[in-house]
DSSP file (Angstrom, degrees, kcal/mol; ACC not computed):
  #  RESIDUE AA STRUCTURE BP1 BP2  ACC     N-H-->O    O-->H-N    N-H-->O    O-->H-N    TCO  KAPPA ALPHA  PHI   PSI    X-CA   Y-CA   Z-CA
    1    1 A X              0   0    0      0, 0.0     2,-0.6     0, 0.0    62,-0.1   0.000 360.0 360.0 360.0 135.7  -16.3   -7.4    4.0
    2    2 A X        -     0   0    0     60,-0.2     2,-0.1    33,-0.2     3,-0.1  -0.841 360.0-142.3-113.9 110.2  -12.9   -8.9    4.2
    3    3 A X        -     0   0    0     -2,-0.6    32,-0.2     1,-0.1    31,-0.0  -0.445  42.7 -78.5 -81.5 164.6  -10.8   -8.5    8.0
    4    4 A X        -     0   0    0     30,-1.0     2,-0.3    -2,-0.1    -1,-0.1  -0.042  59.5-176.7 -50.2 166.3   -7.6   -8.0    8.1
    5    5 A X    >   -     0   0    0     -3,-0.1     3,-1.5    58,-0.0    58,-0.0  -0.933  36.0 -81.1-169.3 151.6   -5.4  -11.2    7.4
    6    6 A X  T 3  S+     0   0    0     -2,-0.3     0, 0.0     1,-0.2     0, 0.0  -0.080 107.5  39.7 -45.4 142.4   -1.9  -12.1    7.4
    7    7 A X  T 3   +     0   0    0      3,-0.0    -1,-0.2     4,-0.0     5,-0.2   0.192  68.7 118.1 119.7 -31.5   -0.1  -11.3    4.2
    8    8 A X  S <> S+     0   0    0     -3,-1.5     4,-2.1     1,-0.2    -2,-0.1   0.926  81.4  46.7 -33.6 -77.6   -1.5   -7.8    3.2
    9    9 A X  H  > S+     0   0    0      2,-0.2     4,-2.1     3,-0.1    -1,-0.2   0.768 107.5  48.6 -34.1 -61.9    1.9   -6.3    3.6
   10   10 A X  H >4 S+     0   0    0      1,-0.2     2,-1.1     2,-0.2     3,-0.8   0.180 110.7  52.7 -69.8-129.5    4.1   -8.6    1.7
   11   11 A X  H 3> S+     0   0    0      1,-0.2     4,-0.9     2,-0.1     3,-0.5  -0.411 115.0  43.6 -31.3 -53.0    1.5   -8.6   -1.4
   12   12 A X  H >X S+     0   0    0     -4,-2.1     4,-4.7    -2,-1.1     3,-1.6   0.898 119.5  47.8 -62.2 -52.7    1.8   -4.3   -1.2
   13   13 A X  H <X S+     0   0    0     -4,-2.1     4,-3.2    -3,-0.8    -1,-0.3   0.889 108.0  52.5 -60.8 -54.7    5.7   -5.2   -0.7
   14   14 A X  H 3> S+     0   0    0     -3,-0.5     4,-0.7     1,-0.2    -1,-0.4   0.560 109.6  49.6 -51.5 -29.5    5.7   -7.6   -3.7
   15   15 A X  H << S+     0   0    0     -3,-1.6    -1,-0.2    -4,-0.9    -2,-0.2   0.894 108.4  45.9 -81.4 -43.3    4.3   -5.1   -6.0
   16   16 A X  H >X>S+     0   0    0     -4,-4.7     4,-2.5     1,-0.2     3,-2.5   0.860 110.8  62.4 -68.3 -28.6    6.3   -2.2   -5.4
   17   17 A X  H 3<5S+     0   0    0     -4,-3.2    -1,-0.2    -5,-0.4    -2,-0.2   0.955 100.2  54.0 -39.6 -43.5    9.3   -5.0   -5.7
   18   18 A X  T 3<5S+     0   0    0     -4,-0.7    -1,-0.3     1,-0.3    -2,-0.2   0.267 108.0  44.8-110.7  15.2    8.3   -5.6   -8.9
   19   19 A X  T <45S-     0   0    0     -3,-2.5    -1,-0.3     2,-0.1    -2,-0.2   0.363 114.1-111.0-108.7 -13.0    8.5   -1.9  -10.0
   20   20 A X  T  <5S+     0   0    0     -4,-2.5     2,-0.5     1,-0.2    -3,-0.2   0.920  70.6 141.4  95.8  42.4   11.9   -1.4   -8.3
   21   21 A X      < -     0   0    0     -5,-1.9    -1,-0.2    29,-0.1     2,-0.2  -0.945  38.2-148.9-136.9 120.8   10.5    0.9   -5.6
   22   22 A X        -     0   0    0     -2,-0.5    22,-2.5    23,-0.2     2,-0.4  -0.478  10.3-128.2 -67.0 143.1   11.6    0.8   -2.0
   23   23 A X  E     -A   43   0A   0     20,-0.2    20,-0.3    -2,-0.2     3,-0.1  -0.834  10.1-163.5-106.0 143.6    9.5    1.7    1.3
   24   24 A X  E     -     0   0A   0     18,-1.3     2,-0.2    -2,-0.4    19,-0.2   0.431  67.9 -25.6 -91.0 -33.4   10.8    4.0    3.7
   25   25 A X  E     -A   42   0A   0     17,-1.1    17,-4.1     2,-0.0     2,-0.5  -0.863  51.9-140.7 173.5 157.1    8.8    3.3    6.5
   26   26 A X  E     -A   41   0A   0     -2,-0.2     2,-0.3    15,-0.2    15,-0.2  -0.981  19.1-171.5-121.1 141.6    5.1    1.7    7.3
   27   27 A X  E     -A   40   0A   0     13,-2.9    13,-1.3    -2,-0.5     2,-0.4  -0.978   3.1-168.4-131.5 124.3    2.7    3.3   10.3
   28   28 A X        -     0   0    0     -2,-0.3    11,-0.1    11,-0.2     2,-0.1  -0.974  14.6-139.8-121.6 134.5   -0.4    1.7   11.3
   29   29 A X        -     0   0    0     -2,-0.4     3,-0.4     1,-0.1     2,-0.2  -0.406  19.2-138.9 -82.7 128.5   -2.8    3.7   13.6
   30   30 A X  S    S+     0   0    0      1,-0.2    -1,-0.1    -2,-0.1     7,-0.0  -0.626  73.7  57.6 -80.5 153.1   -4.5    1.8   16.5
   31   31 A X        +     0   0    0      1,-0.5    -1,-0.2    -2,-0.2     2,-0.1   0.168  70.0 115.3 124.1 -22.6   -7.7    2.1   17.4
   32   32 A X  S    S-     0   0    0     -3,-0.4    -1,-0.5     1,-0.1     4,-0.1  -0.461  72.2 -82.4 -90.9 163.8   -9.9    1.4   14.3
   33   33 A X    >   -     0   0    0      3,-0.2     3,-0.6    -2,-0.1    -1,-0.1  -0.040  46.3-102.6 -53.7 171.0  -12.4   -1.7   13.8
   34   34 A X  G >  S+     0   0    0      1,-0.2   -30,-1.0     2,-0.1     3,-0.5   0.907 118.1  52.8 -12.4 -67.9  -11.0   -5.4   12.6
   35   35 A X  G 3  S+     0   0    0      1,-0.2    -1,-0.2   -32,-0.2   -33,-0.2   0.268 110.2  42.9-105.4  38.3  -12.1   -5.0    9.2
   36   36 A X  G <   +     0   0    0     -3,-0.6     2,-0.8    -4,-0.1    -1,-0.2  -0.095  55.8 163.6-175.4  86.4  -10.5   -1.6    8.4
   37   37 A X    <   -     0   0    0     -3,-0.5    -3,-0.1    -5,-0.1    -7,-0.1  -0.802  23.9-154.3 -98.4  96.9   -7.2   -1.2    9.5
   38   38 A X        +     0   0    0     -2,-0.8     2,-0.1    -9,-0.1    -6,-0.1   0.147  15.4 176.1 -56.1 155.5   -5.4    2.0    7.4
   39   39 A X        -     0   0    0    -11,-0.1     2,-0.3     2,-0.0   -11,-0.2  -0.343  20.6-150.4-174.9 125.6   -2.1    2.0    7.1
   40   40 A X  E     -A   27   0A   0    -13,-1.3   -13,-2.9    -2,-0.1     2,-0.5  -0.596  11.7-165.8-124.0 124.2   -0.3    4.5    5.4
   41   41 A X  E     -A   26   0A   0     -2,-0.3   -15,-0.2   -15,-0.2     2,-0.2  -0.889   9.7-148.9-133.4 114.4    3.3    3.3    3.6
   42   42 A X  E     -A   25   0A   0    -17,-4.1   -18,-1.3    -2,-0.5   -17,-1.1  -0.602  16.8-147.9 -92.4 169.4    5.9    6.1    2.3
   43   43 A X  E     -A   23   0A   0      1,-0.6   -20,-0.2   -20,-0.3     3,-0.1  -0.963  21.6 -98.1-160.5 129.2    7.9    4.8   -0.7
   44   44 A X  S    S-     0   0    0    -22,-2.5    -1,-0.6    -2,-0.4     2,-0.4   0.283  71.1 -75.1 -10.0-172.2   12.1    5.7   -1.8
   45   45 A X  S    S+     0   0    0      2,-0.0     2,-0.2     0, 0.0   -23,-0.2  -0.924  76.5 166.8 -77.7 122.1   11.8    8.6   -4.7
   46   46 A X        -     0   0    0     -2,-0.4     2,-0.8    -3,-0.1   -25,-0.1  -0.768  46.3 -82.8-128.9-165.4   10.7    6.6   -7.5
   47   47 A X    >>  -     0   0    0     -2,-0.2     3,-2.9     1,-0.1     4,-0.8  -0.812  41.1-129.0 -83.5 106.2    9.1    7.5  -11.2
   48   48 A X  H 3> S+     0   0    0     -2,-0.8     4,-1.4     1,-0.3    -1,-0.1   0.745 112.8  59.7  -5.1 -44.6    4.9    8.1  -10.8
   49   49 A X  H 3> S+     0   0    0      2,-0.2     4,-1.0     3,-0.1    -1,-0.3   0.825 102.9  49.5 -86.7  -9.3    4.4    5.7  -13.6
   50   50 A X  H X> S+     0   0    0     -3,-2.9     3,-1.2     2,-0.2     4,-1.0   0.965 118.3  42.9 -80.4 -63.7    6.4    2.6  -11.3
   51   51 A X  H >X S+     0   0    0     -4,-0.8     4,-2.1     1,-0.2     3,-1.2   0.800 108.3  57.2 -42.9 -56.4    4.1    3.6   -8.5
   52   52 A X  H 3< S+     0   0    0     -4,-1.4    -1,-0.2     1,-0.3     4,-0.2   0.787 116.9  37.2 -34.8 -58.5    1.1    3.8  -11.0
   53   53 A X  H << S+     0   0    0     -3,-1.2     4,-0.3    -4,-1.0    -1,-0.3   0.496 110.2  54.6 -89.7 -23.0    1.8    0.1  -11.9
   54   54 A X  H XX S+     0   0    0     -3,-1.2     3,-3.0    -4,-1.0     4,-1.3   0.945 113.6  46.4 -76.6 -63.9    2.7   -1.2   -8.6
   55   55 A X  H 3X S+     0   0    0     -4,-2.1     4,-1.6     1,-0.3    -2,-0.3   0.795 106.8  59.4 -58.1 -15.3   -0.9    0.3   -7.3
   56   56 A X  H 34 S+     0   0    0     -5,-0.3    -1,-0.3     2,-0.2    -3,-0.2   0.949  96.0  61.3 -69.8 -35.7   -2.6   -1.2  -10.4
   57   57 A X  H <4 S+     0   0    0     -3,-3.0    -2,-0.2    -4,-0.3    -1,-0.2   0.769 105.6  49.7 -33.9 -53.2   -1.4   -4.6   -9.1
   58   58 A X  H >< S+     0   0    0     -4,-1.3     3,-0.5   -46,-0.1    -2,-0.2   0.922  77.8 120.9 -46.6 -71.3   -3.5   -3.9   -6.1
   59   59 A X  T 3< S+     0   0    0     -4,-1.6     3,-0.1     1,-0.2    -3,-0.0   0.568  82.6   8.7   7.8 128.3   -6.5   -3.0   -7.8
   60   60 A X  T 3  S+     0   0    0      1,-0.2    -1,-0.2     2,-0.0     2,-0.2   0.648  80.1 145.0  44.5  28.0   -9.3   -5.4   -6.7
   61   61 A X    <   -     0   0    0     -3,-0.5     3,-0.3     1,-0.1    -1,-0.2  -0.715  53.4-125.9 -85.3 140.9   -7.7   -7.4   -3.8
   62   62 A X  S    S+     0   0    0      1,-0.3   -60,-0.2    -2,-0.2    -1,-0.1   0.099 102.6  66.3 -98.5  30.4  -10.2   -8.1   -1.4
   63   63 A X  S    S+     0   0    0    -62,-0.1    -1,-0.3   -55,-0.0     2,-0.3   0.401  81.6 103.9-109.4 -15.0   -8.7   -6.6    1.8
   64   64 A X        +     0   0    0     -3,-0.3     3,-0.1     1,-0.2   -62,-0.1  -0.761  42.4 178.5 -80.1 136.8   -9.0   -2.8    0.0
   65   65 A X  S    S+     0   0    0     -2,-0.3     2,-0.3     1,-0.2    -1,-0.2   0.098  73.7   8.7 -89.7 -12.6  -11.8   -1.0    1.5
   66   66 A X  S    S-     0   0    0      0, 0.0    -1,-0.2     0, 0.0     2,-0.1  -0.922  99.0 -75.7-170.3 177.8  -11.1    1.7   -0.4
   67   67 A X        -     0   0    0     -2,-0.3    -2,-0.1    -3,-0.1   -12,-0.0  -0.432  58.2 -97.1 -90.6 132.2   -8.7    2.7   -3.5
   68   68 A X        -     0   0    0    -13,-0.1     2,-0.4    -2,-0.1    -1,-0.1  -0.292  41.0-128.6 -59.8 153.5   -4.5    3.3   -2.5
   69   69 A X        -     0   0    0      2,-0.0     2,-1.6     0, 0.0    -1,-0.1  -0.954  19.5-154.3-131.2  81.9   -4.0    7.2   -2.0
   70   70 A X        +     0   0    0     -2,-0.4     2,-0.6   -18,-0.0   -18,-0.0  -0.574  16.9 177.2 -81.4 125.9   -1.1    8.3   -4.1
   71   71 A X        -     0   0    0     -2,-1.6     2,-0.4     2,-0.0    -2,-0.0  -0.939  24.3-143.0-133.6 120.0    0.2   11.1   -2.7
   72   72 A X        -     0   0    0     -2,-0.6     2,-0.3     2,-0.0    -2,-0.0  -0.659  24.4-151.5 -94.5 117.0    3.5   12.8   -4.5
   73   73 A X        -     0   0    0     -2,-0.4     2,-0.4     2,-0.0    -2,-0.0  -0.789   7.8-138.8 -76.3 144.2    5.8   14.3   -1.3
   74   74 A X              0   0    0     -2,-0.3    -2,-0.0     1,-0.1     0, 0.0  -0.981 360.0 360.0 -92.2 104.2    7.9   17.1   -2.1
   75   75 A X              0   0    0     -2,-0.4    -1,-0.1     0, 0.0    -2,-0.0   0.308 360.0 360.0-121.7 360.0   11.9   16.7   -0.2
């Protein structure tokens, strides 16, 4: 199990960079252990396959504890 560690963010940042996709805002909730800290990151309107590809990037970095949650907002 892998604790949090500097850096998390910019990789996340760095991926969606490299689809062209901006974040809108990051919230992380206090109150959870060390080594599983959520944080939930909202994203510009971009195209579902840029998102797809940025989260594919992700894929098997060893700070996820569990698989990025795309989740399509509706404005």
């Amino acid at each position: 199990m892998v604790n949090d560690k500097p850096g998390i963010i910019a990789d996340v940042t760095v991926a969606l960079a490299s689809e062209g996709i901006n974040i809108r805002a990051i919230v992380q909730k206090p109150g959870f252990p060390q080594h599983a800290l959520p944080f939930v990151m909202t994203v510009e309107p971009c195209k579902s396959s840029a998102l797809k590809r940025a989260l594919e990037c992700l894929s098997g970095k060893d700070y996820l504890i569990a698989p990025p949650l795309d989740l399509q907002m509706l404005e």
